[in-house]
Each structure stands twice: as structure tokens, then as C-alpha cells.
NUVO-957310 format. One record per residue: residue in three letters; x, y, z of N, C-alpha, C in turn; residue number from 1. Coordinates in Angstrom, 2 decimals. Layout:
resn, nu, nv, nw, cau, cav, caw, cu, cv, cw, resi
ALA, X, Y, Z, X, Y, Z, X, Y, Z, NUM
...
# end
This chain:
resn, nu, nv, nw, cau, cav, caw, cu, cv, cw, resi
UNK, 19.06, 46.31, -0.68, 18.91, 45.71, -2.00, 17.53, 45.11, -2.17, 1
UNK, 16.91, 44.81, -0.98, 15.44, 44.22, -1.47, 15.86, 42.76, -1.64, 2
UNK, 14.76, 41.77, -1.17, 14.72, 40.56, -1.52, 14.02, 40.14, -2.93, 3
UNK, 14.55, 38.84, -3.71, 13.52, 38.49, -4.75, 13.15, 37.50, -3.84, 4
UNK, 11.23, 37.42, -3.96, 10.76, 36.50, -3.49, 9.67, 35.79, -3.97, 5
UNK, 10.46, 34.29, -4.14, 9.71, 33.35, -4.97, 8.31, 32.48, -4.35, 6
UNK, 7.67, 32.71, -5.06, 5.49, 32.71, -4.35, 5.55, 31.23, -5.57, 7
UNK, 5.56, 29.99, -4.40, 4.90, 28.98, -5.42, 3.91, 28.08, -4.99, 8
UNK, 3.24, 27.64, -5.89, 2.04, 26.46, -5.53, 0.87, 26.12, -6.35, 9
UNK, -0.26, 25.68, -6.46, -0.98, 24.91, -6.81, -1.32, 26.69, -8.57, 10
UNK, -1.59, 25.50, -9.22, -1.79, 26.47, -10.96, -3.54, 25.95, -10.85, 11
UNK, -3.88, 26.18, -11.85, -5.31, 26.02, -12.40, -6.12, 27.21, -11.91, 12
UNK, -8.05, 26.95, -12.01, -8.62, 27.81, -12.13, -8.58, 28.67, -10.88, 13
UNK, -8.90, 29.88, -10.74, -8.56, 30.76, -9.44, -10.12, 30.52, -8.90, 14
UNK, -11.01, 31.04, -9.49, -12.43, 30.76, -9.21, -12.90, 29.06, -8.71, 15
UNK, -11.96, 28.31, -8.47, -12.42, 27.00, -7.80, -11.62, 26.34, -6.99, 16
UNK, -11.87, 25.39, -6.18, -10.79, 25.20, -4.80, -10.02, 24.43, -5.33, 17
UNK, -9.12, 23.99, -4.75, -8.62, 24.77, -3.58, -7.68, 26.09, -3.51, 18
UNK, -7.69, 26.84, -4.80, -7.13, 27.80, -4.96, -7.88, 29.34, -4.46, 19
UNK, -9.28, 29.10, -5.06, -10.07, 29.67, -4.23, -10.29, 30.47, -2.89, 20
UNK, -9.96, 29.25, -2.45, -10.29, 29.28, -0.51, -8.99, 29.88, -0.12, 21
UNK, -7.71, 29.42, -0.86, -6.69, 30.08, -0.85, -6.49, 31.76, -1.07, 22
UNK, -7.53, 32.35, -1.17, -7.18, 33.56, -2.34, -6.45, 34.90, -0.95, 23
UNK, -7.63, 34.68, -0.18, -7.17, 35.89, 1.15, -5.78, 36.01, 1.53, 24
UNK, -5.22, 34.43, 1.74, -3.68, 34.18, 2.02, -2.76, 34.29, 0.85, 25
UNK, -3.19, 34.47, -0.56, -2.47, 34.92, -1.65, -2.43, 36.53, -1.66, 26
UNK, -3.30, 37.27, -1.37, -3.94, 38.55, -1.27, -2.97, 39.23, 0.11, 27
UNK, -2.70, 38.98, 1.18, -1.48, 38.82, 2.06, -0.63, 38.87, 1.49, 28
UNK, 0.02, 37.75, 0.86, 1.23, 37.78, 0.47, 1.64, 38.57, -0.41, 29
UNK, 1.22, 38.84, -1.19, 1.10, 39.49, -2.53, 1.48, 41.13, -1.72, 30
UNK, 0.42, 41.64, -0.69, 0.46, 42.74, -0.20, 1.70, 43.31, 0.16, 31
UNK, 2.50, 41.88, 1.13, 3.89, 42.57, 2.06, 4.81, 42.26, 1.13, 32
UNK, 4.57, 41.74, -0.19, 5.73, 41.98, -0.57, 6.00, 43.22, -1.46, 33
UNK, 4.79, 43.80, -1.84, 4.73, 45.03, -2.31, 5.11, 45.84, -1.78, 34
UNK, 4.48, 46.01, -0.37, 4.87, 46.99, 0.51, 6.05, 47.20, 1.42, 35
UNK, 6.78, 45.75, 0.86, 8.81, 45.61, 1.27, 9.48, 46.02, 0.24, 36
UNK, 9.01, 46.60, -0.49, 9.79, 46.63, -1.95, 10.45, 45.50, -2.42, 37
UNK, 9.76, 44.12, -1.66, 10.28, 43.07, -2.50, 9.78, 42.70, -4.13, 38
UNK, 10.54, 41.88, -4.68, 10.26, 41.32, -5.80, 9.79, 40.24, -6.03, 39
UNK, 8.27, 40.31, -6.60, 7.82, 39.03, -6.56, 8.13, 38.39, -7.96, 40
UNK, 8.51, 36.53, -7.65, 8.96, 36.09, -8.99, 8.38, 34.81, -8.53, 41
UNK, 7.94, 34.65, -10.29, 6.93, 33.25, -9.68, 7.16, 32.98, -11.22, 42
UNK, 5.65, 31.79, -11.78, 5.88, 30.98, -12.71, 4.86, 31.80, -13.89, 43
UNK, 4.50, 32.77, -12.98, 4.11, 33.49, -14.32, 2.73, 33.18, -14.55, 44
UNK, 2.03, 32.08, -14.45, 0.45, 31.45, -14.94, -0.87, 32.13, -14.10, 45
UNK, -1.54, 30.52, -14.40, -2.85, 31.47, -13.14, -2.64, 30.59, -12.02, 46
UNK, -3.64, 30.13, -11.21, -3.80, 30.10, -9.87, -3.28, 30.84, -8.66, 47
UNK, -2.00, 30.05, -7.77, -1.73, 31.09, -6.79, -0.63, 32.16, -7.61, 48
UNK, -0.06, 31.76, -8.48, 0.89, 32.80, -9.17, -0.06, 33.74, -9.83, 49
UNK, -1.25, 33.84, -10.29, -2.32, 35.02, -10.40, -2.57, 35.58, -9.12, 50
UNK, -2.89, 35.31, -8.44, -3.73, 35.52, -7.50, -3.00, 36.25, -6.77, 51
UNK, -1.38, 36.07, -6.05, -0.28, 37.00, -6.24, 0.47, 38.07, -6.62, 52
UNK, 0.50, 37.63, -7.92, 0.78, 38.23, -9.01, 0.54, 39.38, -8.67, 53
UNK, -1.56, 39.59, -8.94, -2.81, 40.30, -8.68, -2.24, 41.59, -7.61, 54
UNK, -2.26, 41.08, -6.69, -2.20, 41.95, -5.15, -1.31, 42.60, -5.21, 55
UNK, 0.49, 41.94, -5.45, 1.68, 42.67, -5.45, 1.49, 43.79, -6.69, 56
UNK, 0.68, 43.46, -7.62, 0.47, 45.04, -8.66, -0.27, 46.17, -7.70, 57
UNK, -1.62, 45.54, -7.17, -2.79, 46.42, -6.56, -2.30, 46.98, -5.62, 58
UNK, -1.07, 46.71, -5.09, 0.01, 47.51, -4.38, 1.11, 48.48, -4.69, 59
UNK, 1.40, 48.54, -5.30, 2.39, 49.30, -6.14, 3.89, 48.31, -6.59, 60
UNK, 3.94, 47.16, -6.43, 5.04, 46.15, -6.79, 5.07, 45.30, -7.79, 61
UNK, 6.28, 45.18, -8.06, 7.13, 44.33, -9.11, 6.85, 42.38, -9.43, 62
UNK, 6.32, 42.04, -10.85, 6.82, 40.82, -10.81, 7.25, 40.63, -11.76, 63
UNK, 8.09, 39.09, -11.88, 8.98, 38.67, -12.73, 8.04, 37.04, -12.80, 64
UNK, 7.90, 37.07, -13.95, 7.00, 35.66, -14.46, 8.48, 34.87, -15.34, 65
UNK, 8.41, 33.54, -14.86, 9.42, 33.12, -15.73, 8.44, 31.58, -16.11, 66
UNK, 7.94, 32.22, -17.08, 7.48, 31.13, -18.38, 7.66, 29.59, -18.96, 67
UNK, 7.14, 28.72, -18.64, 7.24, 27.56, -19.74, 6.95, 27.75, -20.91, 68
UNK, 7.19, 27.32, -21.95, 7.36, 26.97, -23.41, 7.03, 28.43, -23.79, 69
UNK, 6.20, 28.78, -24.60, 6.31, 30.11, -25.33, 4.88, 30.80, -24.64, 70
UNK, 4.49, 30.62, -23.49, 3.22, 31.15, -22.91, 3.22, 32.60, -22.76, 71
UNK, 1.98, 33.24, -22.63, 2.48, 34.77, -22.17, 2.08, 34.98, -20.60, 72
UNK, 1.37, 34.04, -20.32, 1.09, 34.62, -18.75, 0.15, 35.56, -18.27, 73
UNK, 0.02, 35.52, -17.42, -1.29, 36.15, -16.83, -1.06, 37.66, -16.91, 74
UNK, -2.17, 38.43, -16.49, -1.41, 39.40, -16.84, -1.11, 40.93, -15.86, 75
UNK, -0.48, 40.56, -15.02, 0.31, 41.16, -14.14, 1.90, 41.24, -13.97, 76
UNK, 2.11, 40.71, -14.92, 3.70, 40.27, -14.94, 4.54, 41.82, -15.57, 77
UNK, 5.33, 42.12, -14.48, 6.00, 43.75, -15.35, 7.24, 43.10, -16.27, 78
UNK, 7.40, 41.83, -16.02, 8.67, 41.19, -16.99, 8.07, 39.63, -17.11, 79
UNK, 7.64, 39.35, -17.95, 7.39, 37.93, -18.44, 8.40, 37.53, -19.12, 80
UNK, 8.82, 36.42, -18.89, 10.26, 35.50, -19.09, 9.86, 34.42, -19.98, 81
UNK, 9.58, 34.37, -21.50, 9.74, 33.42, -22.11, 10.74, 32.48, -22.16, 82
UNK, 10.48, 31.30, -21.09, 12.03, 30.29, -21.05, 12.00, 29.44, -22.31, 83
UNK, 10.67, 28.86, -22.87, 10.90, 28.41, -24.02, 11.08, 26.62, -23.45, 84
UNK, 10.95, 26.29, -21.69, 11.35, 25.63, -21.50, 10.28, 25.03, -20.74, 85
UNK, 10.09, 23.39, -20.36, 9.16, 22.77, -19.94, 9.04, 23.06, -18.72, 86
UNK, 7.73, 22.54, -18.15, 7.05, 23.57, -16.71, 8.46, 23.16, -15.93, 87
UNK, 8.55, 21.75, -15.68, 9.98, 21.65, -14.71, 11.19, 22.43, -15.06, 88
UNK, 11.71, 22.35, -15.94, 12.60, 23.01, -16.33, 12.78, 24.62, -15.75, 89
UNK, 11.47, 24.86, -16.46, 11.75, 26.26, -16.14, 11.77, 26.71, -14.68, 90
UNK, 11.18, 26.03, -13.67, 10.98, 26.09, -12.02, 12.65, 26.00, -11.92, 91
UNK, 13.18, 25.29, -12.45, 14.88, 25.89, -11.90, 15.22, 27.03, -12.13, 92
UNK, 15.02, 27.52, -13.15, 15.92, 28.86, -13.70, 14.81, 29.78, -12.85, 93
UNK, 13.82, 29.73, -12.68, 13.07, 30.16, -11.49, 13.87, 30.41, -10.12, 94
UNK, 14.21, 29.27, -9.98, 14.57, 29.01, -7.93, 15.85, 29.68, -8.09, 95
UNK, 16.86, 29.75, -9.12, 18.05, 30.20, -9.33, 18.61, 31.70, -9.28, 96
UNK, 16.88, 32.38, -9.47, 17.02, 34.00, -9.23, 15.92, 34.39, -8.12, 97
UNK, 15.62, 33.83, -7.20, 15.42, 33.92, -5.84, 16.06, 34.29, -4.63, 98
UNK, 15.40, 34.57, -3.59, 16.54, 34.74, -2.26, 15.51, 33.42, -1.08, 99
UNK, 14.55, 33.40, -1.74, 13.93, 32.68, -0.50, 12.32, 32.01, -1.40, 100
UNK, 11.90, 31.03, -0.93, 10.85, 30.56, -1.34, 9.89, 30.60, -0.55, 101
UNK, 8.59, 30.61, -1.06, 7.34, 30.67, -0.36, 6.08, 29.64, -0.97, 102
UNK, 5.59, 28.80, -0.56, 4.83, 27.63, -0.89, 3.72, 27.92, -0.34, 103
UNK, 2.82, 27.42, -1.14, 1.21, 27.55, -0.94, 0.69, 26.37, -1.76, 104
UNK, 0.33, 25.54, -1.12, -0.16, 24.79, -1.58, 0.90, 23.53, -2.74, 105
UNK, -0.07, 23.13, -3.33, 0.39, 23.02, -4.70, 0.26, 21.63, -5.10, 106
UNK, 0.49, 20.92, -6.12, 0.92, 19.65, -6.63, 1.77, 19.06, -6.90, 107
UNK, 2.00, 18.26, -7.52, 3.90, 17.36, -8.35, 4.73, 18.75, -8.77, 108
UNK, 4.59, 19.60, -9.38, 5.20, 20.67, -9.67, 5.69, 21.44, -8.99, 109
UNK, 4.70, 21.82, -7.57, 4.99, 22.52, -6.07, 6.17, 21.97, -5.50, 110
UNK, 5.88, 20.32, -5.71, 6.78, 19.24, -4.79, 8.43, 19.42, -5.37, 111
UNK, 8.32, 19.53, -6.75, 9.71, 19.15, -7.32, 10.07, 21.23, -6.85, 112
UNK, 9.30, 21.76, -7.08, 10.26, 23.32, -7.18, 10.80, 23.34, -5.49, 113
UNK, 10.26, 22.65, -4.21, 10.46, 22.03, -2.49, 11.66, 21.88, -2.68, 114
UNK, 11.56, 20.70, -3.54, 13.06, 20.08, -3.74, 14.59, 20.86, -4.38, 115
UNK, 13.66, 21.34, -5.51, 14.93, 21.98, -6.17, 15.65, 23.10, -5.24, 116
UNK, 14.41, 24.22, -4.89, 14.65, 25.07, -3.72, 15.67, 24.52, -2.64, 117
UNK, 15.45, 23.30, -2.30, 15.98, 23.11, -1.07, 17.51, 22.79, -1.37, 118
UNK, 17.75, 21.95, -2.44, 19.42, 21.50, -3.22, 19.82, 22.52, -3.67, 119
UNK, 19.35, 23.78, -4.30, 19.64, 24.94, -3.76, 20.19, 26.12, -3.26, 120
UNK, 19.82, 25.44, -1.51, 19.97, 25.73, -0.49, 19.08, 27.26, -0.34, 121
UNK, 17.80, 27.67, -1.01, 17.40, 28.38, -0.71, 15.98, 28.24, 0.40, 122
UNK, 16.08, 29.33, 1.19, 15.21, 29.16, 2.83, 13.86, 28.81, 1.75, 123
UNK, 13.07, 27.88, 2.47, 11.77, 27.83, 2.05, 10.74, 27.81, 3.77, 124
UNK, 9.76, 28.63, 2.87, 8.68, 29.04, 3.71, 6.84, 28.14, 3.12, 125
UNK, 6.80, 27.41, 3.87, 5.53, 27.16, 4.16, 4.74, 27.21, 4.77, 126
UNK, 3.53, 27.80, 4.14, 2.64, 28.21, 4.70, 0.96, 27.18, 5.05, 127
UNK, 1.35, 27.44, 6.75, 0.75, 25.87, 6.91, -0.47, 25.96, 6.13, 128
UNK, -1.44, 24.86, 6.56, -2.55, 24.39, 6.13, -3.14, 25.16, 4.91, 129
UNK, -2.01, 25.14, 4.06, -2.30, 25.88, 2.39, -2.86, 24.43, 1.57, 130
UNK, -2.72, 23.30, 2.36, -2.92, 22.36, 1.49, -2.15, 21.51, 0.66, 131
UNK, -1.98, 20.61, 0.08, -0.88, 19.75, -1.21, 0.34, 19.69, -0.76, 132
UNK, 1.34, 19.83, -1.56, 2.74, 19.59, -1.13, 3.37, 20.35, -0.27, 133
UNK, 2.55, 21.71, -0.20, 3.32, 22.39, 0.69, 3.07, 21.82, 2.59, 134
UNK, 1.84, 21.44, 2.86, 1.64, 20.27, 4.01, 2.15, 19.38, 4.23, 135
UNK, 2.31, 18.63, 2.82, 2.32, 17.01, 2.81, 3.57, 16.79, 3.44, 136
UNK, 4.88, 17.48, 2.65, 6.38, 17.99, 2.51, 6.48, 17.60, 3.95, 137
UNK, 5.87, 18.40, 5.01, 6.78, 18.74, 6.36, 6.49, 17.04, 7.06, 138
UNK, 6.19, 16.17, 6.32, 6.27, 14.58, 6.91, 7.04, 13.84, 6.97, 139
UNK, 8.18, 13.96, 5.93, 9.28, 13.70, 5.60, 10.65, 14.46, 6.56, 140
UNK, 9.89, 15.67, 6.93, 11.36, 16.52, 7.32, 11.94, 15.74, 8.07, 141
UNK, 13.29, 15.71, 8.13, 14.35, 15.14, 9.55, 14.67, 16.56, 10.50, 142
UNK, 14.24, 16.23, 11.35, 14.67, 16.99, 12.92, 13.62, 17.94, 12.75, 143
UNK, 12.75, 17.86, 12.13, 11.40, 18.89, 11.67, 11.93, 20.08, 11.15, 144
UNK, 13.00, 20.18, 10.27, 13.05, 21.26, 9.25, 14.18, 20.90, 8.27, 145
UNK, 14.48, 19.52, 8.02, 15.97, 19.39, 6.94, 14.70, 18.39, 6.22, 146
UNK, 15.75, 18.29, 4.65, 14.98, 17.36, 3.53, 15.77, 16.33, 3.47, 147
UNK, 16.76, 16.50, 4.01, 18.04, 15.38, 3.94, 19.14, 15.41, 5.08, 148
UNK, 19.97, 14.91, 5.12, 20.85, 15.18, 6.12, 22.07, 15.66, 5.62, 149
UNK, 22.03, 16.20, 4.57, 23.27, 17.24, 4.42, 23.30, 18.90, 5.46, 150
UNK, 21.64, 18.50, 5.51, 21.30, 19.85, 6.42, 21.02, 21.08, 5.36, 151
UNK, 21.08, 21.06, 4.45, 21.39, 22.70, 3.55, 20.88, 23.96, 4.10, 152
UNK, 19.28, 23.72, 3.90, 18.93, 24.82, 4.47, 17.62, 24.26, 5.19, 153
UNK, 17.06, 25.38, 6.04, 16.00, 25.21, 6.86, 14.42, 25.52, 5.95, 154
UNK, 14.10, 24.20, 6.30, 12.15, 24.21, 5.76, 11.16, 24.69, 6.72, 155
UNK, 10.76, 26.06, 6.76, 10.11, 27.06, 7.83, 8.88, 26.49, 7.69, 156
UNK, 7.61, 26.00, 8.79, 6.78, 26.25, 8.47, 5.78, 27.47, 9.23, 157
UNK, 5.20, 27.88, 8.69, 4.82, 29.70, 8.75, 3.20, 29.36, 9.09, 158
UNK, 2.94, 29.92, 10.07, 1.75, 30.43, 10.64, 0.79, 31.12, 10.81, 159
UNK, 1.63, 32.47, 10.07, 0.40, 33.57, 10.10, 1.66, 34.66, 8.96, 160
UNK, 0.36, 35.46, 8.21, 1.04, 36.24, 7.41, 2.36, 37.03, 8.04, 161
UNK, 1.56, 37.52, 9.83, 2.98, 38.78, 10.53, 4.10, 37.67, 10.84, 162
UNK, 4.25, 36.29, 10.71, 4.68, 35.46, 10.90, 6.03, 35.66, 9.44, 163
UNK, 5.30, 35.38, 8.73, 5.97, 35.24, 7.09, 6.78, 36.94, 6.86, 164
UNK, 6.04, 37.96, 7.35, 6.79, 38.90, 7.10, 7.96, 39.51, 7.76, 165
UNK, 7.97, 38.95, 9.47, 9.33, 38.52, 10.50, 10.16, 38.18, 9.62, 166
UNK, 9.92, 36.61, 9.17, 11.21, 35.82, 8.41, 11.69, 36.51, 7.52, 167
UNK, 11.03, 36.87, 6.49, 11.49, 37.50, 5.83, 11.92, 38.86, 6.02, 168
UNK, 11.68, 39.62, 6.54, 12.79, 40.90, 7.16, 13.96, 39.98, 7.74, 169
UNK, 13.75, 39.21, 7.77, 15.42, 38.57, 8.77, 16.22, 38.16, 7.25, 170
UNK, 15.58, 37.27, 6.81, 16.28, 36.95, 5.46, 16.76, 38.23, 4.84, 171
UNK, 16.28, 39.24, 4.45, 16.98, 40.42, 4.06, 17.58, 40.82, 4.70, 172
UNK, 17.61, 40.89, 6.09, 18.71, 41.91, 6.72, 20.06, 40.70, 6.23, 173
UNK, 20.13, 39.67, 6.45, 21.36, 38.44, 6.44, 21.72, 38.73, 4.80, 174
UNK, 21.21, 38.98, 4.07, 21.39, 38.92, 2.84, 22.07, 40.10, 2.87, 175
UNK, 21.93, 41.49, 3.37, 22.52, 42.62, 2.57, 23.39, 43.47, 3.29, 176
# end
């Protein structure tokens, strides 16, 4: 069945840091998920969701942009999702058609989609020294991978792209 896999983190200009410096490790990601026949689904804008976006096309793969308020999005999106709904908002109905999350970076927005992801209970993957919430996050963990002690699900943090593309072949095989 293929995984959907949700690419989130820091928005703004692509041409300046720290999104920038980010771009090679967006350019990665973007790649294996093309070349898994996964589905990339993100927020649709610019920064790392461009930059993403970008690669999983320049590969031959799928994305699904799911939109705040009436935006159109960057433009790589093979389905742009007008939610009609505020940036938070819409990061749920986001995390809700996922199989697994992937963090890069990011800000207050990165932090709350951590959270939502994680209540959830969908696997999240961070990718270390991306910077912002996706770093900051693993300070808090209990037992170095829960957000709470209900336990839900496990907060990965990821090392290297052949790293990120392991987990995720495992997450699909469990899934299907």
C-alpha cells in the first residue's frame, strides 16, 4: 500500500537560513520518498515543505499539500488541499492522513504539529541537528523517546538519511 509520509518543519524563505543550509537534507528526503513510492504530505507552503515538495516531483513522486486559509501553495503540489483553515488547525487534518512523521527543523508550528503527531500516536522521526523544535523537543523526552507517560508512541531521533529510510521500510512493512 505505500506509506503517506508527513515532511514537517521550519516555513519561510528557502534562499536564507536556516532553511537554506537545510536544503541537501530536504533534497534526501524528498528523494527516498519518491523512490518508495511513498506519499509525500506536508503543509503545502515554502521552506522545508518546498524544498521537499521540490525533490519528491524531480523524482517521479506524489504530494498532497494540505493548505491554511484559502492559499494555493507552492508549486509542486499534485493535490493542494484548500482547508480554509488556520495554520494550526489545518496541521491536524494534516497529521490525521499520515502514517508517520518526519521533522526538520522548525518553529511554534513544528512544535505543536510534535505534539499533535504524538497524541496521535503517530511514529515521529527527527532528524537530528535540523535545528528548532525538532532538536529542542528531544529535552523533554522521558526514557529518551516518550512525550508523556502514557507512552503512545516512540520519538525516533534519526541520524543519517540510510538511517530514515531503514525506519521507514519498517514502518511500512508493520503497516501492511
Amino acid at each position: 500500500m505505500g506509506l503517506n509520509v508527513g515532511v514537517i518543519g521550519y516555513s519561510g524563505n528557502i534562499f536564507k537560513d536556516p532553511i537554506k543550509s537545510l536544503a541537501s537534507l530536504c533534497y534526501d528526503v524528498g528523494r527516498i520518498i519518491a523512490e518508495n513510492n511513498w506519499i509525500l504530505v506536508n503543509g503545502g507552503r515554502d521552506g522545508i515543505m518546498q524544498l521537499v515538495s521540490k525533490a519528491v516531483k524531480n523524482n517521479g513522486g506524489h504530494v498532497i499539500g494540505f493548505l491554511p486559509w484559502e492559499q494555493e501553495g507552492n508549486g509542486y503540489l499534485d493535490f493542494p488541499i484548500k482547508t480554509g483553515l488556520d495554520l494550526n488547525m489545518r496541521s491536524f487534518v494534516l497529521l490525521k492522513n499520515v502514517d508517520v512523521v518526519v521533522s526538520i527543523g522548525g518553529e511554534i508550528g513544528t512544535a505543536i504539529e510534535i505534539l499533535g503527531a504524538y497524541s496521535y500516536k503517530k511514529p515521529i522521526l527527527l532528524m537530528k541537528n535540523s535545528g528548532g523544535w525538532t532538536d529542542r523537543i528531544t529535552e523533554v523526552l522521558i526514557e529518551g523517546k516518550f512525550l508523556d507517560n502514557r507512552k503512545l508512541v516512540e520519538v525516533k531521533q534519526v541520524s543519517s538519511i540510510d538511517e530514515l529510510e531503514r525506519i521507514l521500510k519498517g514502518i511500512e512493512e508493520v503497516n501492511n
